[in-house]
BALUMDO-468275 format. One record per atom (N, C-alpha, C): x, y negated, z negated. Coordinates in steps of 0.02 Angstrom, whole numbers, plus 50000, padded with zeros to 5 digits. Layout:
BALUMDO-468275
XYZ ...
END
This chain:
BALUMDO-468275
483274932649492 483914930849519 484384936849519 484374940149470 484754945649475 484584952349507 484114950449531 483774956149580 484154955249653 484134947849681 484574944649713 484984947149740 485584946649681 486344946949667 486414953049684 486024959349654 486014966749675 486334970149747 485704964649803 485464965549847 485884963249898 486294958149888 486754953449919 487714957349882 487644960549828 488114966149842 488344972249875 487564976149868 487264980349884 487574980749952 487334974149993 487554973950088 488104972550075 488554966450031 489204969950054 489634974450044 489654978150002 489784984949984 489714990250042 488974986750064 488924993450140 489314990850187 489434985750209 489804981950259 490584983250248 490664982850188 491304983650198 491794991850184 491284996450184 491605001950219 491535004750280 492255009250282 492065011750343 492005017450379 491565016850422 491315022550451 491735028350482 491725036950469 492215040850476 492255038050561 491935036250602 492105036450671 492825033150665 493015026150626 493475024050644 494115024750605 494035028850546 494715032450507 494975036650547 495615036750553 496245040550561 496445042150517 496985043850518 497615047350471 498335045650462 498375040950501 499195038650493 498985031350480 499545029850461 499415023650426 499205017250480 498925013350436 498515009050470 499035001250504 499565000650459 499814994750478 500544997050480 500674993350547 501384994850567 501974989150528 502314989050497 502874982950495 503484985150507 503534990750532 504354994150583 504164998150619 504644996950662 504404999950735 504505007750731 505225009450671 505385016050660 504685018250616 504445024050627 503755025250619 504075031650529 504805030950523 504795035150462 505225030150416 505515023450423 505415020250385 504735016450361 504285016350421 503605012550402 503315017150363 503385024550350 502885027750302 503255026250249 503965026150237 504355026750173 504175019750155 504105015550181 503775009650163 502995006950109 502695010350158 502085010550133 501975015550068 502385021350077 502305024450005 502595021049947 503215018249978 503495013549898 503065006949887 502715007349935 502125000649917 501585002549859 501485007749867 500995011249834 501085014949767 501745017449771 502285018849698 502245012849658 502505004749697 502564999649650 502084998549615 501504999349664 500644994549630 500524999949580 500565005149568 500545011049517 501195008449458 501625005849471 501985005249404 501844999349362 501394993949369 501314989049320 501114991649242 501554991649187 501144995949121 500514989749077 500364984349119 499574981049115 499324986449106 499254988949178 498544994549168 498634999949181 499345003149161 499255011049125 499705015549167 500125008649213 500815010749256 501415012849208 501715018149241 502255020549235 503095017649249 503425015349202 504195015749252 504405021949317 504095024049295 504505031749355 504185030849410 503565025749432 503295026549477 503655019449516 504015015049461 504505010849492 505155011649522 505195017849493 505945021149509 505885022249566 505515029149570 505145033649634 505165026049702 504935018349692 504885015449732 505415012849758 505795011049713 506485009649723 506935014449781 506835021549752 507215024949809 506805024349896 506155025749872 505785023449927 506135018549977 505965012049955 506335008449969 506885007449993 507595012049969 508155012149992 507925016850050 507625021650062 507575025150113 507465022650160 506845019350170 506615013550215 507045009750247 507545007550189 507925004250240 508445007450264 508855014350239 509215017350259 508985018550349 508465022350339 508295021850418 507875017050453 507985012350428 507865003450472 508205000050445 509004997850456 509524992650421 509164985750444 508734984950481 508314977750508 507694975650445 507684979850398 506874981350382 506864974750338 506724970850335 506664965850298 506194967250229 505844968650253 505304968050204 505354972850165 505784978650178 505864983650143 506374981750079 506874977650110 507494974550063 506944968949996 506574967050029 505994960949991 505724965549932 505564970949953 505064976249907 505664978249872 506164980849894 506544983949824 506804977549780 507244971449785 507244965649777 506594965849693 505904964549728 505464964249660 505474972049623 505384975349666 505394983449609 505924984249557 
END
């Protein structure tokens, strides 16, 4: 059975990466149309998930998100989701 289980990880593990043909370099998901609040976005997304001290997060990497965050919305006053993210940070 556990030979199985291996084998049936094994494929999805392969399945679920992906192939250099279809990586780029800019970010993958849009949620503002301004394309330099959407990066300041996504980096304070990535600051936050780094600050939980569960598993070995930092406050400063909550901070760091926080301003993020204000940036984001500085240059998108629409950004909703950006106000949402600083809000929990």
């Amino acid at each position: 059975m556990k030979r199985y289980t291996l084998v049936i990880v094994s494929a999805v593990l392969a399945a679920a990466s992906v192939p250099p043909s279809l990586a780029h370099d800019g970010p993958s998901v849009v949620y503002s149309q301004n394309s330099e609040a959407n990066a300041s976005f996504l980096r304070a997304r990535d600051y936050l998930g780094r600050s939980d001290p569960r598993v070995g997060g930092k406050l400063e990497n909550a901070r760091e998100a926080i301003k993020l965050y204000e940036q984001a919305v500085n240059e998108d006053p629409k950004f909703a989701l950006a106000n949402v993210g600083m809000a929990r940070a």
